[in-house]
C-alpha positions, 0 to 999 in steps of 0.5 A: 056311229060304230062303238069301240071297246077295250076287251084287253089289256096288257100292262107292262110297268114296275108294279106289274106284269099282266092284268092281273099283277098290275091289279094286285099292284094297284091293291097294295098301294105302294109305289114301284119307284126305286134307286135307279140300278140300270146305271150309275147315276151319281153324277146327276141330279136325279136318282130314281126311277120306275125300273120293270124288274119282272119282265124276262125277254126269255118268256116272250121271245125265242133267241132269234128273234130276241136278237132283232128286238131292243127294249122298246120294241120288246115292251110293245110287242110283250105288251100287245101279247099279254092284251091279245091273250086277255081278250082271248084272241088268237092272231098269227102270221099264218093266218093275216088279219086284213081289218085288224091293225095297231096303233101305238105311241112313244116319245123316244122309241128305241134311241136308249137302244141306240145309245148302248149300241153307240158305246159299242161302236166307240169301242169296237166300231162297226163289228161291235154293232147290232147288225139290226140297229137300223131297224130297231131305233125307229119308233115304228118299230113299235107298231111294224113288230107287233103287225108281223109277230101277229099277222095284222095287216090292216092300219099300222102306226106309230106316233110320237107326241110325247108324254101323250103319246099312249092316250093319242094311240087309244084316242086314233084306235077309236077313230079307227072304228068309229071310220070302219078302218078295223074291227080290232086294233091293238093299241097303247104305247111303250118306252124304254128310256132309261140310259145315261145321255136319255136320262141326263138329258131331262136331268140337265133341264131339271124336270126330274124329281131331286127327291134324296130322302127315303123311302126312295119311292116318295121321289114322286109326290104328286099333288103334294105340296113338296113336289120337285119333279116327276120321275121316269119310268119304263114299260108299256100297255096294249089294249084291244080296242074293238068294235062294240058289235064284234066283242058282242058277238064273240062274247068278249068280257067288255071293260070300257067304252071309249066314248071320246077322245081329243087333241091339240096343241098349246102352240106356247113352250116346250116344256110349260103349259099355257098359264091360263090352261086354256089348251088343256081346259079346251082339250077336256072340254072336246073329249066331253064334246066328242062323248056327248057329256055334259060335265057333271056325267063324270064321275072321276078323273085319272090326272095327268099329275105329273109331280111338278109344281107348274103341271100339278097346280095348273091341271087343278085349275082347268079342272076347276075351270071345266067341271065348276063345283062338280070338280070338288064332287068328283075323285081326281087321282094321280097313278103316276106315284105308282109306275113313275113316268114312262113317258109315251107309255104313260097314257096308255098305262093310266087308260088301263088305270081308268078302264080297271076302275070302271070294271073293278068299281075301286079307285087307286089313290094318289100315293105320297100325297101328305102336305096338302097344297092350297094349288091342288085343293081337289079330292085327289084320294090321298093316300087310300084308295076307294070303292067307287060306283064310276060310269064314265071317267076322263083321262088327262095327258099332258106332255113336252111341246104344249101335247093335250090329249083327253080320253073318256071311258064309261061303263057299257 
């Protein structure tokens, strides 16, 4: 069976731009949650949000092509850029790559695009419109602009599975490799999703954090006692997953193994987890299954830990259900108090987390984790991260729709 590796990365989030500001983000242990500033949101509920204030279109893209690019798709091919140059590989249209290909994901891709445009409409109609409006609100625009922009001809694909989105995208570039489909796949996931009817949208169903206090940054508390909801966020992350014997042979630095990978569905709501978990127990239970790995080979978890009080508590408790006395052994962190929530970018985000903890031998915490909760009675690294000698580490994404979607990195 062939190997996959990631040999790049290509974080786009509130703490950071780049590998190495994302890094340096991580290191600081403080939160880039902030008041929301891209719009008014008085009228809502909630009021906070992971903005990317580092990001210039300008340092990416020329003014044409800036103009057939909305947020979204400009996060996914940004992000695929910053990981190409990590890996130190050098892809153009002018020169196609037919076993290099993308797989990505998103949970809305360019429908805040869209939103800003329709106001435009309402005001002016048709000539008011982006006149490549029709080609940015797909989410495929992930993936299609990130293959034109650098020549990959082989496997293309976008999905769309919510908060897991990001993590599926790694777990199908493993199995890309694993198939012989591609040498190279450039994969992650991106959102841009902070508009007012996007944002009001899961405001109205209150899954957002209600947070009024200061600092503003506490709004995401996973694990915390105090939890009220998670708080979205933009951005993305490109890895290059590539197969173990080409980033061998190009000496390619190796930052992790992806060594499994699982997915299914709780087939019960929308927006609750199975009360018994048995979708998330059975989606940790494959991806060590698919890895070879006893339970007890882990040694650390990068949570879902969404800051909701169901999410939190029943994710404590499928740990507790897969891993027996090993979960109370093992460092179980929650980065999301960091970069907020970008959705389908989420897991992405959190691979890069969980492949710079194997490389870096350092664990970030879980930020705002003050009042303890009996629920969520694990070693969650409040508050200070650690040092940590980990081989292999897991990565949980669970999103709307019942989505359950592990991955397994390890040291090679």
């Amino acid at each position: 069976m062939k190997r996959a590796v990631i040999t790049g990365l290509g974080p786009i989030t509130c703490i950071g731009v780049g590998k190495e500001a994302f890094w340096n983000g991580l290191r600081a242990q403080k939160s880039g949650i902030a008041r929301l500033t891209a719009f008014d949101s008085s009228d809502y509920n909630a009021h906070h949000a992971g903005e990317v204030r580092d990001f210039n279109p300008a340092d990416f893209f020329p003014p044409h092509r800036l103009k057939r690019l909305d947020r979204y798709a400009q996060f996914s091919v940004a992000s695929a850029r910053l990981a190409l140059e990590d890996a130190g590989l050098v892809c153009s249209p002018d020169d196609p790559q037919p076993r290099s290909g993308v797989s990505f994901g998103t949970a809305l891709g360019g429908i805040a695009g869209a939103e800003f445009q329709h106001a435009h409409f309402l005001k002016k109609g048709t000539r008011g419109v982006n006149q490549t409006l029709a080609l940015q609100v797909f989410g495929g625009s992930a993936h299609t602009n990130i293959a034109i922009e650098y020549g990959l001809r082989g496997v293309g694909t976008t999905n769309s599975n919510s908060c897991a989105s990001g993590t599926v995208a790694v777990g199908e570039a493993l199995r890309y490799i694993r198939d012989g489909w591609a040498d190279v796949v450039v994969a992650g996931g991106a959102e841009a999703p902070l508009s007012p009817l996007t944002f009001s949208a899961f405001a109205i169903i209150k899954t957002m954090s209600q947070w009024e206090g200061e600092p503003a940054a506490r709004a995401c508390r996973p694990f915390d006692r105090t939890r009220d909801g998670f708080v979205m966020g933009e951005g993305a992350a490109g890895l290059i997953v590539e197969e173990y014997e080409h980033a061998k042979k190009r000496g390619a630095h190796i930052y992790a193994e992806v060594l499994g990978y699982s997915l299914n569905n709780d087939a019960y709501h929308m927006t609750s987890p199975l009360p018994d978990g048995a979708g998330a127990i059975a989606a940790m239970r494959d991806a060590l299954a698919d890895a070879r790995l006893r339970p007890e080979e882990i040694d650390a978890i990068n949570a879902h830990a969404s800051s909701t009080q169901v999410n939190d508590s029943t994710e404590t408790m499928c740990i507790k259900a897969v891993f027996g006395d090993h979960a109370y052994k093992i460092p179980v962190c929650g980065t999301k108090a960091y970069h907020a929530h970008p959705l389908g970018a989420t897991g992405a985000i959190e691979t890069a987390v969980a492949a710079l903890t194997l490389d870096r031998s350092w664990i970030p915490p879980t930020l705002h984790r003050d009042a303890p909760d009996p629920a969520c009675d694990l070693d969650v690294v409040p508050n200070e991260g650690r040092e940590i000698r980990a081989r292999r580490i897991l990565s949980n994404s669970f999103g709307f729709g019942g989505i359950n979607s592990c991955l397994i990195l390890g040291q090679v």
